[in-house]
Residue frames as qw, qx, qy, qz and C-alpha x, y, z in Angstrom:
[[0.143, 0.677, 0.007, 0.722, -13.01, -22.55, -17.17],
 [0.718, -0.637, -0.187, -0.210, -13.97, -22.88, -13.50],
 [0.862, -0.357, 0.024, 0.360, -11.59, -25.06, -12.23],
 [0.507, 0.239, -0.082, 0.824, -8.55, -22.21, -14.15],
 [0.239, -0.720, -0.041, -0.651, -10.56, -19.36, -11.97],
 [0.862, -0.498, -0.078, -0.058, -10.11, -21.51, -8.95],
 [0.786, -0.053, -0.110, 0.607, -6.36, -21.94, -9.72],
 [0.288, 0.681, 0.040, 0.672, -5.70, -18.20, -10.45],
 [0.441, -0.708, 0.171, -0.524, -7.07, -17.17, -6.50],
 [0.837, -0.301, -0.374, 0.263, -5.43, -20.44, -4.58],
 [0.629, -0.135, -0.431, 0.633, -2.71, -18.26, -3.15],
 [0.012, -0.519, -0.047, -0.853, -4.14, -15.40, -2.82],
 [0.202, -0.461, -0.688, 0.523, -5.82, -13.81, 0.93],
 [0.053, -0.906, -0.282, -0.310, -8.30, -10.82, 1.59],
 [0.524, 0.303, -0.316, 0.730, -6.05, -8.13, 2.71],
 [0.379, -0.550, 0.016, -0.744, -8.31, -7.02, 5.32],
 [0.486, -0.703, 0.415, -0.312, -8.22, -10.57, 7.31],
 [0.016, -0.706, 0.685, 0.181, -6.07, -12.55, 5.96],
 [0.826, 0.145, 0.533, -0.112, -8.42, -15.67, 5.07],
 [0.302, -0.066, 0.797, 0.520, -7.91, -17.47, 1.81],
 [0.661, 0.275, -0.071, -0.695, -10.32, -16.99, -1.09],
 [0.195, 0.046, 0.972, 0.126, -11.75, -20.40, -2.24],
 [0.051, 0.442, 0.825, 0.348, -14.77, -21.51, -4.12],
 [0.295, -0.626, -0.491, 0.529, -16.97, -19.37, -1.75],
 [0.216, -0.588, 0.005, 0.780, -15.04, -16.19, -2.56],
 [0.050, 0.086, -0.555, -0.826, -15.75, -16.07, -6.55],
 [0.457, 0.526, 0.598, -0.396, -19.14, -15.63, -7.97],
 [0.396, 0.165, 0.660, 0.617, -19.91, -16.04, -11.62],
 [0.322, 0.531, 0.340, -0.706, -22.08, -13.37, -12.81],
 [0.663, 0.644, -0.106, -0.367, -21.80, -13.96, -16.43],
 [0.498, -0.148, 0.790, 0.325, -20.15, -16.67, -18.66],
 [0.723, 0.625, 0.234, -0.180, -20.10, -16.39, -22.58],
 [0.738, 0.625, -0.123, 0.222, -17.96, -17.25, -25.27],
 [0.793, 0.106, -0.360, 0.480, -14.64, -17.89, -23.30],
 [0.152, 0.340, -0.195, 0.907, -15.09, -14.58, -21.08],
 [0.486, -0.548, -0.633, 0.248, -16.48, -14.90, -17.26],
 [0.238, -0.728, 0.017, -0.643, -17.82, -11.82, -15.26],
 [0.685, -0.396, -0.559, 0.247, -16.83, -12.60, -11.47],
 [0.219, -0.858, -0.119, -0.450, -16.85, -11.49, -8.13],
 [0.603, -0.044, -0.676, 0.422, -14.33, -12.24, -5.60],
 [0.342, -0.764, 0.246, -0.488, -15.94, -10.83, -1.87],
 [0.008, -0.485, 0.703, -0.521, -14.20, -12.36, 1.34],
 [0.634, -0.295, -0.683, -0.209, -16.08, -15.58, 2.41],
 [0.459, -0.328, -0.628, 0.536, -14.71, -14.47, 6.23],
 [0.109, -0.418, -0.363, 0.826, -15.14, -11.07, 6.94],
 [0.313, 0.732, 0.568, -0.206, -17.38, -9.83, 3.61],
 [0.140, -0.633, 0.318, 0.692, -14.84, -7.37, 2.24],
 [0.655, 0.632, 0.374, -0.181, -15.88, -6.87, -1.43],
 [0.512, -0.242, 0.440, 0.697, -12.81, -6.88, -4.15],
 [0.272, 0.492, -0.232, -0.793, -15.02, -5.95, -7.15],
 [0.851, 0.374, 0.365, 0.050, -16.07, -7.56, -10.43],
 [0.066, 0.611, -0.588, -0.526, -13.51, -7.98, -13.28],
 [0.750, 0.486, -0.285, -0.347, -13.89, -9.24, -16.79],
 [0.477, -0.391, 0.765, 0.187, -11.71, -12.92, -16.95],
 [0.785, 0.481, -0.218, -0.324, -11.05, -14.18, -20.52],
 [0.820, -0.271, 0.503, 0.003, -9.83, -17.39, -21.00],
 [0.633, 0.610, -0.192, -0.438, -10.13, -18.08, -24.78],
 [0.841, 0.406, -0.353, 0.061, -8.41, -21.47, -24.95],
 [0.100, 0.637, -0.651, 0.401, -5.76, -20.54, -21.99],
 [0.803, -0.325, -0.499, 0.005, -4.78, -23.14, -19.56],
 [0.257, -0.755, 0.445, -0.407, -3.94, -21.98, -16.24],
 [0.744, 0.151, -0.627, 0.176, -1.15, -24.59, -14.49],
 [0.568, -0.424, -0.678, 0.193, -0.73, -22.24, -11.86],
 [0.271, -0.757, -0.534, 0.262, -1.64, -20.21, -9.30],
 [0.260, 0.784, -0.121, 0.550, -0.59, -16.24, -9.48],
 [0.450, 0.305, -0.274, 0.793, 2.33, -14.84, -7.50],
 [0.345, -0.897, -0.275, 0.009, 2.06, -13.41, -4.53],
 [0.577, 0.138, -0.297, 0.749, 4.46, -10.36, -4.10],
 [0.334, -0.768, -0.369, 0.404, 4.74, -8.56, -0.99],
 [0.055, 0.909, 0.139, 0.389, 4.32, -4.64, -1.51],
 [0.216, 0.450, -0.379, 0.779, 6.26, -2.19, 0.55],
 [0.293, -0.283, -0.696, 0.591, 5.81, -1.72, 4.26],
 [0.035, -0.835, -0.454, -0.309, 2.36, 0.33, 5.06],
 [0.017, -0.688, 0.169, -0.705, 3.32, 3.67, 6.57],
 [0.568, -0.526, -0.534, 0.341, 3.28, 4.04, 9.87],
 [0.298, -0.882, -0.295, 0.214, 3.34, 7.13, 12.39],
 [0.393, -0.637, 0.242, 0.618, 6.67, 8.29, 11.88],
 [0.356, 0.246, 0.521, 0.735, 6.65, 8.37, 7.99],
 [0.071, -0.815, -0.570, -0.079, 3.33, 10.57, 8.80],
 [0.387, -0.777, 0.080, 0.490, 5.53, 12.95, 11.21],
 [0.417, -0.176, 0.381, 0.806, 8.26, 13.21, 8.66],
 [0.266, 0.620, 0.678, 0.290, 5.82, 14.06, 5.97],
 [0.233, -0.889, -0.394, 0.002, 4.30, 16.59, 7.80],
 [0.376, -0.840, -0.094, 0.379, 6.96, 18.01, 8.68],
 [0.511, 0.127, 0.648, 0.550, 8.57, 18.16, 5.18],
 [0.051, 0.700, 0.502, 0.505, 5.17, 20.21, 3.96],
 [0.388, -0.834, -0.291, 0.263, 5.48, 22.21, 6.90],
 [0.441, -0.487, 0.323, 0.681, 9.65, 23.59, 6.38],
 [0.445, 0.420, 0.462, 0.641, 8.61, 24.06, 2.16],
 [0.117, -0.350, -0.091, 0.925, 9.27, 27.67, 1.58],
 [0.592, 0.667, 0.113, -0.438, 7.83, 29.87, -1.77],
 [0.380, 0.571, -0.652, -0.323, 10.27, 27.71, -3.96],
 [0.539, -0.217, 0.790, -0.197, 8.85, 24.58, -2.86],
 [0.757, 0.591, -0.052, -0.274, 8.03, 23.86, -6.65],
 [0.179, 0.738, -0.650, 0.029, 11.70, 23.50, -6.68],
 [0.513, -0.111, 0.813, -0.250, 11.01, 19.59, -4.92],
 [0.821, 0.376, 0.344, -0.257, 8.60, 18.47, -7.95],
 [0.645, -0.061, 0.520, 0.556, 10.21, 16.85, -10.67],
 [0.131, -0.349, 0.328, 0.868, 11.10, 19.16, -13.88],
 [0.060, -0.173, -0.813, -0.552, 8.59, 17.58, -16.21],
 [0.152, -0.569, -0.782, 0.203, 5.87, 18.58, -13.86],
 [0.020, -0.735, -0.262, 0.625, 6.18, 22.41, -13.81]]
């Protein structure tokens, strides 16, 4: 069960500085009946991911999970537009939210 908790994080990084997680990074907190309590915190910088429930029940992990890259983080100018978006809305600025919402 170990060694398929080990494969799940191989490609994964801490998104804060960009180490790898390895042995180090997972802490068991609980193991019963095919279903592991762990912790994954950042072995470089300390960043703490949480604990999450992992059930196994018989599964074999072959390999590792997917990394897919997310959208580009904002930046200054998406900030500006924003702003200035919430700034130009009038008294019909309901009229911008989708239909199912009002």
């Amino acid at each position: 069960m170990e060694k398929n908790l080990k494969v799940l994080f191989e490609n994964l990084c801490c998104s804060v500085c960009k180490t790898g997680f390895d042995e180090n990074s997972i802490s068991i907190k609980r193991s019963e009946n095919g279903l592991l309590v762990v912790q994954l915190v950042c072995s470089n910088c300390g960043k703490s991911f949480g604990v999450a429930f992992v059930g196994f029940s018989g599964i074999e992990v072959k390999e590792p999970l997917e990394v897919v890259e997310g959208p580009d983080p904002i930046n200054y100018d998406d900030v500006i537009d924003a702003h200035r978006f919430i700034q130009s809305l009038d008294e019909h600025w309901q009229d911008h939210l989708p239909k199912n919402l009002t």
